[in-house]
N, C-alpha and C positions, 0 to 999 in steps of 0.2 A: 667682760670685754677683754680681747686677748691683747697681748704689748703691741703685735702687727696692728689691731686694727688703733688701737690708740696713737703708734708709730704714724697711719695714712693720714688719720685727723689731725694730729699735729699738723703735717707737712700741709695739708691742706690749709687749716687755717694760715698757715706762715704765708703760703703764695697770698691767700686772699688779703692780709694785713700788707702785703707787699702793694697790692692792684694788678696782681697779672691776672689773668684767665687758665684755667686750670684744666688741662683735658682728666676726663673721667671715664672711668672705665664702665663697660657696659656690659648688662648679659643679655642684649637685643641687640641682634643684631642690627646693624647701621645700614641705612639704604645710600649703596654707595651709586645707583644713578642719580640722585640729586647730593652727592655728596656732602652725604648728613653726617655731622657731627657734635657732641655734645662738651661744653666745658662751664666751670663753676667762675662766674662771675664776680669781684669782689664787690659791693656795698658798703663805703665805710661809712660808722653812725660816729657820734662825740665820742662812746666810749668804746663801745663794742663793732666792730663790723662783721657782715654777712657776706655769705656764699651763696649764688643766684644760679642754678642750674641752665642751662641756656644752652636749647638745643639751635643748631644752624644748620639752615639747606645752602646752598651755593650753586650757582653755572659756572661749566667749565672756564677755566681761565684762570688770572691773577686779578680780573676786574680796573677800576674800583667799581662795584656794582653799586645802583642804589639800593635803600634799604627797604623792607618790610618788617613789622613785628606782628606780631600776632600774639594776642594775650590770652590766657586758657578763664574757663570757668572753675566755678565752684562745688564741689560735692560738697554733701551731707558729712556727719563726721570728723575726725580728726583730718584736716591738709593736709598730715604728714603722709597720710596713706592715699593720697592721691597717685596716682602712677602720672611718670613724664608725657606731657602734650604732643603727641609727635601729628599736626595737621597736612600730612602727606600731600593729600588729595589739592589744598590748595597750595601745598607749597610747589607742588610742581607745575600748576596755574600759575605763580609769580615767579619761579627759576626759568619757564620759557622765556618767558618776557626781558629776560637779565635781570631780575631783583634777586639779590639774597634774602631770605629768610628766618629772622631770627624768631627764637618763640623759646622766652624767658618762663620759668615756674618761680612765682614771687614768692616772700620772705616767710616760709613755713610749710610752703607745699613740697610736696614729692622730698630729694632730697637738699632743696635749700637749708639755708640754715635758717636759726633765729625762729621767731613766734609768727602765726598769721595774727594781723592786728585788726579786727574788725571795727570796732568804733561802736559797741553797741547799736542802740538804732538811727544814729546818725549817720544816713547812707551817703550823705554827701562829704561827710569828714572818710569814710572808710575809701571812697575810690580815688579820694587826696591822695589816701596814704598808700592804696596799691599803686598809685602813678607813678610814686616814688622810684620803688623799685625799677620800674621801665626808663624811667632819668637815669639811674644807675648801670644799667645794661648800655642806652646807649651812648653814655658819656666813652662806656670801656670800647664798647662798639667801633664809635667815630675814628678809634685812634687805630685800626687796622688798617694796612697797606690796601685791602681788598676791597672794602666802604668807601664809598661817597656819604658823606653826613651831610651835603646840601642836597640828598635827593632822597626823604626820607617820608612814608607813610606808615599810618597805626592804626592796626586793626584787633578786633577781638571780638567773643560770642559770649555771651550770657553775662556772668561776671567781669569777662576780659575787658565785653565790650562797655561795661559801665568805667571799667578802669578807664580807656582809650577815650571816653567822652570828659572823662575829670581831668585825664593827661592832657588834652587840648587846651586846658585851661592857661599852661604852665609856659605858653611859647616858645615851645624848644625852638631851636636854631634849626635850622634843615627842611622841617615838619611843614611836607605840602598838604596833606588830608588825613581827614577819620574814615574810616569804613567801621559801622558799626550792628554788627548781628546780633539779634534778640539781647542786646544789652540790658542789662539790669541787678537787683540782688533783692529777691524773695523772704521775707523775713515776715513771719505770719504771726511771730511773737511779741511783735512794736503794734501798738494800734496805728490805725493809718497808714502803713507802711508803704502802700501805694501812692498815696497821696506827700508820702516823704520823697517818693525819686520825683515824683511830676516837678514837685518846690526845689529839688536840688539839680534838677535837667534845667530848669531855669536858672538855679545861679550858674550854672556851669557854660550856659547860653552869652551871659551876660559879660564872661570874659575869655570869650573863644572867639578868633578870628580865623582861624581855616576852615576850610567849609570841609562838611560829611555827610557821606551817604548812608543812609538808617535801612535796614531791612526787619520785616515781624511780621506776622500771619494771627492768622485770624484762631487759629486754633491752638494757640502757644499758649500750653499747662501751668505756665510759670507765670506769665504777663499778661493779662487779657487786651483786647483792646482802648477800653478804658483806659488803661496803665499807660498802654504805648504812644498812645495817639495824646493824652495828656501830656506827655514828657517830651513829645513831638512841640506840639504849638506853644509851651513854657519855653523851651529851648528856643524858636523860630523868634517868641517875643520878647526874648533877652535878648537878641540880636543875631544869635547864632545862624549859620548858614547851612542848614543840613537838607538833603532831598530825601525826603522818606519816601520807599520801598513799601507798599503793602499790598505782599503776592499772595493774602488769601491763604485759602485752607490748604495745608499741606500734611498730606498722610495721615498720619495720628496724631502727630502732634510736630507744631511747627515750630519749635524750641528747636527740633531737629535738623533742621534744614541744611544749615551753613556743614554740617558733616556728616550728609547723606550723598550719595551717589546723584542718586535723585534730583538733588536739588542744585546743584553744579549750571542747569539751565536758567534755573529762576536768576542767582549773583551774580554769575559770572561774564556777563554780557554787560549789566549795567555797573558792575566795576570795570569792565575795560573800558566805558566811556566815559565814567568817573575819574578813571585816572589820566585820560585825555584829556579833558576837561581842566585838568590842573599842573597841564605841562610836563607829565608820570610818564614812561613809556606803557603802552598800551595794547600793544603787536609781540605777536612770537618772534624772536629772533633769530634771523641766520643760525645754525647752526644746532640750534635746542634739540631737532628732530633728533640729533646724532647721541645726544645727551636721555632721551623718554626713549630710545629705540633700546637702553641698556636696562629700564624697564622692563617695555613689553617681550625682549628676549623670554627674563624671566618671570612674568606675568602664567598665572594657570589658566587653563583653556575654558572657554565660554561652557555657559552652562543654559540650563531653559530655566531656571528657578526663577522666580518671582523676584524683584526690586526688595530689600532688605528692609525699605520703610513701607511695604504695600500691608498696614495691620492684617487689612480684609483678606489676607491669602493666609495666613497663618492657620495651617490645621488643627483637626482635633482641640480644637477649646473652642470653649464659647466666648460671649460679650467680656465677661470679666476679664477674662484672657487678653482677650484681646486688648483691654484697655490697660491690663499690664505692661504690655507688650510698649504700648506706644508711650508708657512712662520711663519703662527702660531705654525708648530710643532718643526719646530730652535730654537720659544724662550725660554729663560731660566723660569725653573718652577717659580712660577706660571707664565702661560702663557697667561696673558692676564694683562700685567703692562699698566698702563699711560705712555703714549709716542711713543708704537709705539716697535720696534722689540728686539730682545735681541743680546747680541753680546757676 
């Protein structure tokens, strides 16, 4: 390791032990019509604190906008080589609307610091402790001139979304709803492991008072329905308030949904009346068009090719192939981590 790059670590831990937010630099480019930005978050622990990558979308302005988070899922393999969550496609669904979007990589993914902490197979301590991390995001969060922290929802897909239903537990201040996509964590090395989220969607049921919106299909690689619909009515009869979403077979597989092109009709309707529903703004706002028009400038020109989650178009392979295909398109972005699938 050269002096320079041990010189940026330093300087990086220093802000982070300080609590600022740390711009970092990038070899992706930034999509500046939602005026994306990424900066390192501090987390401090008793002894040690971390650095929380934490990319942001914005609408034009000084705001204070309200907030969205969005939490990533999980690949196979080391966190650390997970590549940054950049959810484009919705974030510019919640930048119309005026919400900023924040979408934090927790304590050991991509370039966070510190260890991912699983909790063996206690799936209901591990999405304690990924909540964590989003407490910490947006404690730093709240304190921007640009945030409104009393107008704040949490969202996430696969992993994320398991985090954002254990985050509901914790009453943050702000926090009007969950939006929760194919929420969960796959662990086929615990017996029962199924049967571990169902019992832990109930205790998490049991001391959540905001209500959320659950979406999962019928053909989700990860979760079956068994799994879904159990975690559903244990959460509903610990008290929780959540309208579950079940739009059925989607594609190849419906792990995929929440970040296919594709499926932007199935969520994003009954999130805008979700977040109606809960006094959220809900409408595009004045102005957004001027903000997506910077966009579609540079947007490439339409093509005839087939929808990216259509398995059945995919040439020259057969069945096997084809069910490749649709395990590649469950995992979480980037899609093609070391280790093997996402969860």
């Amino acid at each position: 390791m050269t002096h320079r790059t041990l010189h940026r670590l330093a300087v990086i831990a220093l802000w982070a032990l300080c609590g600022f937010g740390v711009p970092l630099a990038q070899s992706q480019e930034l999509d500046g019509s939602l005026n994306e930005s990424v900066v390192m978050i501090a987390k401090k622990g008793n002894v040690f604190s971390t650095a929380l990558e934490t990319t942001i979308f914005r609408p034009d302005g000084d705001g204070p906008f309200p907030i969205v988070v969005i939490n990533h899922g999980k690949a196979n393999g080391d966190p650390r080589f997970q590549g940054r969550y950049r959810p484009r496609g919705a974030a510019r669904f919640f930048v119309q609307r005026g919400y900023a979007v924040v979408v934090p990589m927790r304590q050991g993914f991509s370039k966070s610091s510190g260890s991912y902490i699983g909790g063996g197979c206690n799936v209901e301590s591990n999405g304690r402790v990924q909540a964590e991390d989003v407490v910490a995001v947006l404690d730093h969060v709240g304190t921007e001139p640009w945030a409104d922290k009393s107008r704040i929802v949490v969202a996430g897909q696969s992993h994320g979304g398991w985090t954002t239903l254990a985050f509901g537990t914790l009453g943050y201040s702000g926090v009007k709803g969950l939006i929760d996509f194919s929420g969960g964590l796959r662990q086929e090395g615990c017996v029962g492991w199924q049967d571990g989220l169902i019992g832990a969607a109930g205790a998490y049921g049991k001391e959540t008072k905001v209500p959320s919106i659950w979406f999962y299909g019928d053909n989700d690689s990860f979760f079956p329905p068994y799994a879904w619909r159990g975690m559903h009515e244990r959460y509903v009869a610990g008290g929780g308030k959540a309208k579950l979403v079940a739009f059925g077979v989607f594609g190849g597989d419906a792990h995929a949904m929440f970040g296919a092109t594709d499926g932007t009709g199935i969520w994003q309707p009954p999130v805008a009346e979700f977040l109606a529903s809960i006094g959220m703004p809900s409408q595009v706002v004045p102005g957004a068009d001027k903000q997506m028009a910077r966009a579609a400038k540079n947007a490439p020109p339409p093509t005839d090719f087939a929808p990216l989650a259509s398995v059945d178009k995919v040439p020259h392979v057969g069945d096997r192939g084809r069910e490749g295909y649709a395990q590649f398109l469950g995992r979480t972005l980037p899609r093609a981590p070391p280790g093997g699938a996402a969860r």
